[in-house]
N, C-alpha and C positions, 0 to 999 in steps of 0.2 A: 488427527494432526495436532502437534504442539505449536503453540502461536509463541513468538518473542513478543515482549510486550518496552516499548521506550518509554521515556518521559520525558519534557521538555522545561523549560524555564517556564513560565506560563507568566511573570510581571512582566514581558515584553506583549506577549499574546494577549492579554487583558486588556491594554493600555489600547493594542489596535480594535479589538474589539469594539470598546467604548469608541472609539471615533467610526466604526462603521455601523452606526449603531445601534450596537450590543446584541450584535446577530451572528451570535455563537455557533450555532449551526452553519451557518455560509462560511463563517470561515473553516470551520470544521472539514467540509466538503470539500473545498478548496487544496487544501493540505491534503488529503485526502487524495487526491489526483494527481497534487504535484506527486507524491511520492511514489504511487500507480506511477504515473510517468517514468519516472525515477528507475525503480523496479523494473519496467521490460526493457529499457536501455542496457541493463546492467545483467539482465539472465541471460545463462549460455541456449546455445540456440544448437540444440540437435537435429529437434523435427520443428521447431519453433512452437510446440503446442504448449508448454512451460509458459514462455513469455505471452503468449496469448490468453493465458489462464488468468494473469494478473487482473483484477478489478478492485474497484471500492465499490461497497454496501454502506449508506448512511441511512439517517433513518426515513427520509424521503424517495430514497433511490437504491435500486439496485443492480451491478452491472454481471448478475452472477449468470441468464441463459444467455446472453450475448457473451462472454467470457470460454463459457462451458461449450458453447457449439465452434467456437472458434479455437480453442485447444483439440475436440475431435475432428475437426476438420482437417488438423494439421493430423493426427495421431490418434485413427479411430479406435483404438484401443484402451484410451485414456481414461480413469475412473477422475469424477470427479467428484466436490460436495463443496456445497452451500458454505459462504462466515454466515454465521450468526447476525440478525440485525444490531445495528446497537442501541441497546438500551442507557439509563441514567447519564451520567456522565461523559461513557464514551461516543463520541462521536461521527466515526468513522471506522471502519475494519475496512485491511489494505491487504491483499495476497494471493498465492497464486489458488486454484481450485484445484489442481491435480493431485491427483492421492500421492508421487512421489517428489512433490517438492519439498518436504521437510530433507529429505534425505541427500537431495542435490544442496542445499542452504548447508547441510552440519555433518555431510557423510556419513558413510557407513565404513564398518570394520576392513571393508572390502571396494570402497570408491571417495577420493580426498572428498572433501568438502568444496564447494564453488560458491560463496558465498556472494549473493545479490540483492537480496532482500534488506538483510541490514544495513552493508553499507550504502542504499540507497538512501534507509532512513537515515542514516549518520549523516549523508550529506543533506537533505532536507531540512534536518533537526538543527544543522549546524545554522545553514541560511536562516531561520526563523530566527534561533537565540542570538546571532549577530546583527541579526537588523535587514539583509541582505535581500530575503523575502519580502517582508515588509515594505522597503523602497519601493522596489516596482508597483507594488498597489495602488502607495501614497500619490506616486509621480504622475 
């Protein structure tokens, strides 16, 4: 499976850091679920085993056999596989498990694209570099 990968302003993100403090990781997690969240609002729902697939793996946590039994619940058919924990820098891996969600996200020669994942992160990533996310924590 090919991962997109974003990137975000990170002088907003720093700044809340330092005032929560400097617990990179938590926030890491955090983001991390919002965007999970995010993500199975926004995936098409056939057998709904897709949107069930969605988890975050931090490096504390991982939601991949809770994830993976509740995609074959929906769709016993479903091939799934592990993210990767994150190591160094990254702090969070966000997406679905199922072996054919690259293909629903970016299509094929032979089915449009249904894009979920990204503009989930679009909207996430927006809230952060605006401040939006942020608020709510502070408040």
């Amino acid at each position: 499976m090919s991962m997109s990968t974003f990137k975000l302003d990170t002088r907003e993100l720093d700044k809340i850091v330092r005032e929560m403090d400097g617990n990179k990781n938590k926030v890491g997690k955090m983001l991390g679920f919002e965007l999970e969240a995010e993500a199975k609002k926004r995936a098409p729902r056939l057998t709904s085993a897709m949107s069930n697939s969605i988890y975050t793996v931090t490096k504390e946590s991982d939601g991949y056999s809770a994830a993976s039994g509740a995609a074959k619940q929906m769709n016993p058919q479903a091939e799934t596989q592990a993210h990767p924990t994150p190591t160094g820098n990254v702090l969070a891996r966000v997406g679905p498990c199922v072996n054919y969600a690259e293909f629903v996200e970016f299509g094929t020669s032979k089915q449009a694209a249904q894009p979920y994942l990204t503009p989930a992160a679009e909207v996430v990533f927006q809230k952060v570099n605006d401040g939006t996310y942020w608020r709510k924590l502070v408040e």
